[in-house]
Structure formats: structure tokens, C-alpha cells
VEXDREN-2710 file (C-alpha; in Angstrom, 1 decimal):
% VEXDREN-2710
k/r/px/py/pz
1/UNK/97.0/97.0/79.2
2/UNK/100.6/97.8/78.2
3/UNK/102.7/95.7/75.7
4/UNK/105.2/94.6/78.2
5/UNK/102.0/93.5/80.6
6/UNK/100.3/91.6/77.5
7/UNK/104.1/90.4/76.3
8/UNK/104.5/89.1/79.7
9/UNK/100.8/87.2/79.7
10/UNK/101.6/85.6/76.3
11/UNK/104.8/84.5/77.6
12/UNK/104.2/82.3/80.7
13/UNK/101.4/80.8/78.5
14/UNK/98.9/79.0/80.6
15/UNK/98.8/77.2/83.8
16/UNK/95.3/75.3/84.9
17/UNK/94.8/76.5/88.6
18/UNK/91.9/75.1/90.9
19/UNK/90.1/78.9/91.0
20/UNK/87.6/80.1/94.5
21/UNK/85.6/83.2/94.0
22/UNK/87.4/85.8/95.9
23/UNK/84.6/86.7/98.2
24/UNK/85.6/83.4/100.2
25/UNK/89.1/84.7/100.9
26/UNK/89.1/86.5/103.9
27/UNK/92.5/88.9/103.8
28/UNK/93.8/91.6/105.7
29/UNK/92.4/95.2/105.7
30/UNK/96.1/96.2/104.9
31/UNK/95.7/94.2/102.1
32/UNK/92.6/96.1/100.7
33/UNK/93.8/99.3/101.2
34/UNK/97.3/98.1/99.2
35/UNK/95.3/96.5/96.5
36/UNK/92.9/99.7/95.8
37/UNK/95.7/101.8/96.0
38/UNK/97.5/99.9/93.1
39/UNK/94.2/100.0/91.1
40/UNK/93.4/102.9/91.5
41/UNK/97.2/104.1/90.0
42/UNK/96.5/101.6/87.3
43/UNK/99.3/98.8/88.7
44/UNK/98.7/95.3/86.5
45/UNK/98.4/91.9/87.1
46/UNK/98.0/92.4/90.9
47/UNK/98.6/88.8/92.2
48/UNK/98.3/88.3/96.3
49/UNK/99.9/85.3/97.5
50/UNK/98.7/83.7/100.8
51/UNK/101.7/82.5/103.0
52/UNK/100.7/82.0/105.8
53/UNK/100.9/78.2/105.8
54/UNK/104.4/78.6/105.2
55/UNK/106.2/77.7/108.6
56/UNK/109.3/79.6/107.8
57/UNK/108.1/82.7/106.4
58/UNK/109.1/86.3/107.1
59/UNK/105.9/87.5/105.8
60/UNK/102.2/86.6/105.5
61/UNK/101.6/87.9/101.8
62/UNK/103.1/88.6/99.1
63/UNK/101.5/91.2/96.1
64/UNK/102.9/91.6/93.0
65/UNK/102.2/94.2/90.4
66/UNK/103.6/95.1/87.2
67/UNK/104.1/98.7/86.0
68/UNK/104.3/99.9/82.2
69/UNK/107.4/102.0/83.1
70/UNK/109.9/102.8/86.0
71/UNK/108.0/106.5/85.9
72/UNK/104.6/104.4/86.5
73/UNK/106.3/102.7/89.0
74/UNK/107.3/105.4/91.1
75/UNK/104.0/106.4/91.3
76/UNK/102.9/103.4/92.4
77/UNK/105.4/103.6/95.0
78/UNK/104.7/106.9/96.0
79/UNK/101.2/106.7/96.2
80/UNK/100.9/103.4/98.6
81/UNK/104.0/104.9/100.9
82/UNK/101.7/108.0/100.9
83/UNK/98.4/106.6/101.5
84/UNK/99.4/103.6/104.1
85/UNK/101.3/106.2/105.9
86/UNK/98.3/109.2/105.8
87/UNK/96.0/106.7/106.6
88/UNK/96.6/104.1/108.8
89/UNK/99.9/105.4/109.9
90/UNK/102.5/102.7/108.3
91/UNK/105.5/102.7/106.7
92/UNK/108.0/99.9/105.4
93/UNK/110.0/98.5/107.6
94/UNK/112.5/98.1/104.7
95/UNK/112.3/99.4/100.9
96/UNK/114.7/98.2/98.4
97/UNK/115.6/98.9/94.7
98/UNK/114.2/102.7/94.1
99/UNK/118.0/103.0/92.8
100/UNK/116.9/101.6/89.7
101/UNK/113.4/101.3/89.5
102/UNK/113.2/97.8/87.7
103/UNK/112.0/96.1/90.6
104/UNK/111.0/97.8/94.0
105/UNK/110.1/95.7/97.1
106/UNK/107.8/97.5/99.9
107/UNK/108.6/95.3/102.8
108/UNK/105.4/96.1/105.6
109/UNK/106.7/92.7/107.4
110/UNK/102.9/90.9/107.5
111/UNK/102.4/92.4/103.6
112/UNK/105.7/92.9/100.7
113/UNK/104.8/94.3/97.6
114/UNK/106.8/93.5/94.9
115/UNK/106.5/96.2/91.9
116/UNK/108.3/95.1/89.0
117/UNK/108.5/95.7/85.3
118/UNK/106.9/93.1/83.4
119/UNK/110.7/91.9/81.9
120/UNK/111.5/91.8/85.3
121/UNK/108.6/90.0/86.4
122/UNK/108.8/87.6/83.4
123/UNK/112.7/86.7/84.4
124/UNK/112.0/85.9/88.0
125/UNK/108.6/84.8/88.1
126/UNK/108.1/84.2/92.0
127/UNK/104.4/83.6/90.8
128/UNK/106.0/79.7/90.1
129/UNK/108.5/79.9/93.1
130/UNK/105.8/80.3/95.6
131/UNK/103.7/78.2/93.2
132/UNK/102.2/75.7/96.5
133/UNK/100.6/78.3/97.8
134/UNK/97.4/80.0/97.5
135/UNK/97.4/82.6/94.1
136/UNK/94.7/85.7/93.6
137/UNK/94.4/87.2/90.4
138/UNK/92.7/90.6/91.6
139/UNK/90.4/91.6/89.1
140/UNK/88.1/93.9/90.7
141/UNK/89.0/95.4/94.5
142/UNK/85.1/94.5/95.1
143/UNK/86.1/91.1/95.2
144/UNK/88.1/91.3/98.3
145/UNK/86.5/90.1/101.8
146/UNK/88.1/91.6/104.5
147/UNK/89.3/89.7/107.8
148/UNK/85.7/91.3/109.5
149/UNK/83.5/89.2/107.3
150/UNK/82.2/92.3/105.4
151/UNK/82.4/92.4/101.5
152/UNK/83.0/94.9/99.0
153/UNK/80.1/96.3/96.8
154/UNK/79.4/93.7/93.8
155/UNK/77.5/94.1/91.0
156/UNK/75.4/91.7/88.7
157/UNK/78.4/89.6/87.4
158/UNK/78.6/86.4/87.3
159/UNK/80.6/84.5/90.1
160/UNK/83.3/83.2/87.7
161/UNK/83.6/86.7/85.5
162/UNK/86.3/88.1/88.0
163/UNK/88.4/85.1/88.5
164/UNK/90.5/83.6/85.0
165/UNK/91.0/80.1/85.4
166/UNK/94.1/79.6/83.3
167/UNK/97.5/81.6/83.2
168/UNK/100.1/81.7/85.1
169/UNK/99.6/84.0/88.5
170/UNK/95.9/83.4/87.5
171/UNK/92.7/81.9/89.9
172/UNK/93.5/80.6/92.7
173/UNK/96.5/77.8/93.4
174/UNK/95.8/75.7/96.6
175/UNK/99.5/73.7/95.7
176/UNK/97.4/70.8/93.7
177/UNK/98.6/70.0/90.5
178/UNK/96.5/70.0/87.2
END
């Protein structure tokens, strides 16, 4: 993990969130393919946010991940506009802020990603503004059950190993208060 990623953990401090094992969260297979693609490119503190309760919304998720540097985040960029495009033929319907390359938004309409450096992150914290919904720390891509029912491959963990319980943009946040 980077400094800024850690700076940014030690920073929001902790937040007591009711946590759910991920494997009862159905999500979107555009959400898995997202979510391995920023793993696999080493994006950080990969938080999905479920908004689909929300009546007014323009989306139905929101991730956010935190690159170490803008050139890390470029490649994060590149490689989900590449791999959503090559493989299940999507592109954003809107992108805004590779100008810069502080904070990038991938807008996919059902799914925007939010990359941001972790000052960035820290400063706006939409983890808090969007804090009455449902939170997923991703730990682990294996965790994720996809819309079909099926699950990812698991291995002998323990149900809560992949799932923190405290920290802000950590568990799970149904919109009860600790």
C-alpha cells in the first residue's frame, strides 16, 4: 500500500459499519469485470456503493479507487476503457478529468468509477456523502457474487477475514448508525 493510501486510512480514522460477507451481495457482472480489472492494475481501497435504493439517482453504483500517482492512474484508466471495451463491447458514455489526472470519473451510466488520488479522495470523501447506502470494501474479487447466483472461487478463509469492520469506506453500511 502507498503512503498517500495508508495517509488516507489513518486519516478518516474509524467508522463502526454493520459488515455482510460479500458472497451475499449479488452485483452486476459489469461490476466484476471493473473490480478485477482495478485489482489486477493494483487500484486501492476499491469501495462499491449500492444505489439503487436511491429514487433519484443517475446511476446504480458507484466504485471508487485510489491510485498512488496520476501515472498509476492512467493506467487504471486505460486498462478498464480497454478491457470493457475488448470484452464486452462498452465504453463511457461520458469521462471527465484526464486533463489533470487528480480525479477521473468513468461514467458507464448503470456503473461510475471514480479514480482519485488519495488527497483527493481524502478532501471529498463521497464514501460519507453517500454514507445511507450500502458500502463494500473489496478485498478479494473472489468475494463478489454475480447477479446469476454463481460465486467466485474461495479458499479456506474465514468468513469475516475479507470484510474490515471498522474504517471509513469499510464493511458494509446498510444507512444504520453505530
Amino acid at each position: 500500500m502507498s503512503a498517500r493510501a495508508s495517509d488516507w486510512q489513518a486519516l478518516t480514522g474509524p467508522r463502526p459499519m454493520e459488515t455482510v460477507h460479500l458472497l451475499e451481495v449479488p452485483v452486476p457482472e459489469l461490476i466484476r469485470e471493473i473490480v478485477e480489472v482495478l485489482q489486477k492494475k493494483q487500484g486501492e481501497e476499491i469501495v462499491v456503493i449500492d444505489l439503487r435504493e436511491f429514487p433519484d439517482r443517475t446511476t446504480d453504483f458507484m466504485i471508487l479507487v485510489t491510485a498512488d500517482t496520476d501515472i498509476h492512474m492512467k493506467a487504471l484508466y486505460e486498462e478498464v476503457y480497454h478491457h470493457l471495451k475488448k470484452t464486452l463491447g462498452r465504453l463511457p458514455h461520458h469521462v471527465e478529468g484526464v486533463e489533470y489526472w487528480r480525479w477521473v470519473v468513468m461514467d458507464y451510466l448503470e456503473v461510475v468509477i471514480h479514480l482519485f488520488l488519495a488527497d483527493v479522495r481524502l478532501h471529498y470523501d463521497l464514501e460519507s456523502l453517500w454514507a445511507d447506502f450500502p458500502h463494500w470494501l473489496i478485498a478479494d474479487i473472489s468475494d463478489l457474487q454475480s447477479d446469476d447466483g454463481s460465486e467466485g472461487n474461495r479458499d479456506n478463509r474465514s468468513a469475516d477475514s475479507n470484510v474490515s469492520e471498522t474504517g471509513r469506506g469499510r464493511g458494509v453500511s446498510h444507512g444504520e448508525k453505530a
